[in-house]
C-alpha positions in Angstrom: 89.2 34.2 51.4 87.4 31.4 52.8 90.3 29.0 52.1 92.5 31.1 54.6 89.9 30.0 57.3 90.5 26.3 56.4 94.1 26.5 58.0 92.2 26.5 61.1 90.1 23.2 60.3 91.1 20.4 63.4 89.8 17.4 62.3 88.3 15.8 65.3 86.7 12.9 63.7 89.6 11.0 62.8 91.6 12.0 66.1 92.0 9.0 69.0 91.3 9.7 72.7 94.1 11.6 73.8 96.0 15.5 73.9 96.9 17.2 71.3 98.9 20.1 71.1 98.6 22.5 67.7 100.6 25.5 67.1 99.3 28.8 65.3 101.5 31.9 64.2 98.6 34.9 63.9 100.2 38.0 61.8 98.6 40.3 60.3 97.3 37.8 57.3 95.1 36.4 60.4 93.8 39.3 61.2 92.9 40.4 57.4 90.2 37.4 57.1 87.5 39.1 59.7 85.6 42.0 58.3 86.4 44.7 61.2 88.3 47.4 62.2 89.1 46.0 65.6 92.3 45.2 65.1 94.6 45.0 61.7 97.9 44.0 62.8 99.3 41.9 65.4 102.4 38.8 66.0 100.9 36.3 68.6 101.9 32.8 69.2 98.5 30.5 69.9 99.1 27.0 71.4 95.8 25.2 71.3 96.0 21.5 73.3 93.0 19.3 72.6 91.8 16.5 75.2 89.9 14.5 73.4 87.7 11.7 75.5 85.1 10.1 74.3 81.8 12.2 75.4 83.7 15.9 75.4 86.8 17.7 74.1 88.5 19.8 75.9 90.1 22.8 74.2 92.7 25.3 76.1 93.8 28.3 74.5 97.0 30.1 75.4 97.9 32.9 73.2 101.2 35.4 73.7 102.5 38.4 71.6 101.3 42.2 70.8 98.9 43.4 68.6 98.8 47.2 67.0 96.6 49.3 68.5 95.5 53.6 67.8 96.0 55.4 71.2 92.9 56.9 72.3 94.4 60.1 73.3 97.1 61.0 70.7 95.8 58.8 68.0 99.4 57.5 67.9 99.9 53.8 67.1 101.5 50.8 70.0 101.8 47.4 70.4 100.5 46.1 73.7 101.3 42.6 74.8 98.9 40.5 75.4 98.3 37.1 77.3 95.2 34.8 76.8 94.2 31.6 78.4 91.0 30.4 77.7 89.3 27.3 77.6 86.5 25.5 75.5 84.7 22.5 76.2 82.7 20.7 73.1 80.0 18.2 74.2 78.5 15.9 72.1 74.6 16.6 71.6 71.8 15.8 69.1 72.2 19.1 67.0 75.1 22.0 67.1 74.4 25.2 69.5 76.5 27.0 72.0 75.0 26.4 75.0 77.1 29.1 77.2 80.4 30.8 76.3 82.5 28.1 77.3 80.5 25.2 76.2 80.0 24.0 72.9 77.5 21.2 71.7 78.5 19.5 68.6 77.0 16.3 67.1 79.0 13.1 67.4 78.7 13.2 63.2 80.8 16.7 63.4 83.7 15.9 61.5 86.0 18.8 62.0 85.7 22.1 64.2 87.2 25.9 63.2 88.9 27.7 65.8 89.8 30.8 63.6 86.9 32.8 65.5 87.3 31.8 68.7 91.0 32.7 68.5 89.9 36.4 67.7 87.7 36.4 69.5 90.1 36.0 73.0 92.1 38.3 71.3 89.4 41.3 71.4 88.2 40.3 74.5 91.7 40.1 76.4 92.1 44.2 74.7 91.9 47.2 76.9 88.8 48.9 76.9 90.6 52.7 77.4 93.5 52.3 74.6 96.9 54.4 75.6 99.9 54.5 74.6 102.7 53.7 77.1 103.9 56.9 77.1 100.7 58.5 78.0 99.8 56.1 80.3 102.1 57.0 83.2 100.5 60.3 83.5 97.4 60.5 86.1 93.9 60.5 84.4 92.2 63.6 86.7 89.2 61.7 86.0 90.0 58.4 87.4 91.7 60.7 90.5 88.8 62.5 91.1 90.7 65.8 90.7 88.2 67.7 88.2 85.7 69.7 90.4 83.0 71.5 88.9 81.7 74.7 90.8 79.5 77.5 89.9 78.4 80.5 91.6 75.4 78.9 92.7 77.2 75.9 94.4 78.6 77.9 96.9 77.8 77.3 100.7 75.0 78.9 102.4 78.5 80.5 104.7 79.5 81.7 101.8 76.3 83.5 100.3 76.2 85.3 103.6 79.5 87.0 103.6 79.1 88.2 100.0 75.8 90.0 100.5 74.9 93.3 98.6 75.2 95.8 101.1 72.1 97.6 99.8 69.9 94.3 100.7 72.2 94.2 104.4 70.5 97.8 105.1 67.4 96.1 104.4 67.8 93.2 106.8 68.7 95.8 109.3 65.6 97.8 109.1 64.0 94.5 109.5 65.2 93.6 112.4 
């Protein structure tokens, strides 16, 4: 499986300083190589464009297409479109660590860089955290609305405890007064 990942491989060392532009088609086989339930099937377009200058790359992701998602709701399956653009900057350092979630350090020995994970990685992130399905999602969520209200008996307003008084204790109040 590993060799699936190596379609991924840009070999930086060897490139010039200049842009690049690399095109990826991520099916289904892509989504098959990472070991979760996530997301199984999908048909997105990536476009990677590398600036390479001589102390930092520059990577810019821009991924378009739908991936198959479970509807939260009715358990029914939809493709949702998606639209990524994202952007990586590699920096040339003494040892390999990501210093933030946009910046990379990589030595200046680092012969080639894998982008497989990053490019899932956009893809989960740019997902929708409450998953319906199209039909289902025109309908207004009474929760988001605010239109569920929970009462009990003992919720009631003091103007209402009054007016619905046993009328043995009322004779009891009158004798009190």
């Amino acid at each position: 499986m590993m060799e699936d990942f190596t379609r991924f491989d840009i070999d930086i060392y060897s490139l010039s300083d200049k842009v690049y532009t690399y095109e990826y088609h991520l099916g289904d086989s892509f989504f098959q190589l990472f070991d979760s339930n996530l997301l199984e099937k999908g048909n997105l377009q990536a476009e990677v464009t590398l600036d390479k200058q001589s102390t930092l790359i520059t990577a810019s992701f821009q991924i378009k297409g739908t991936v198959q998602l479970e509807c939260d709701r009715s358990l029914e399956l939809f493709d949702h479109s998606l639209a990524v653009d994202r952007m990586i900057i590699y920096q040339y350092g003494s040892e390999e660590e990501e210093v933030s979630e946009d910046i990379y350090t990589i030595t200046t020995g680092t012969q080639k860089i894998n982008i497989a994970h990053l490019l899932y990685e956009f893809i989960g992130l740019a997902l929708p955290m409450k998953r319906l399905h199209p039909s289902l999602a025109e309908e207004e969520d009474p929760w988001v609305e605010g239109e569920i209200i929970f009462s009990s008996e003992s919720e009631k307003s003091g103007a209402e405890e009054e007016e619905e008084v046993d009328p043995r204790w009322q004779k009891l109040r009158n004798l009190k007064n």
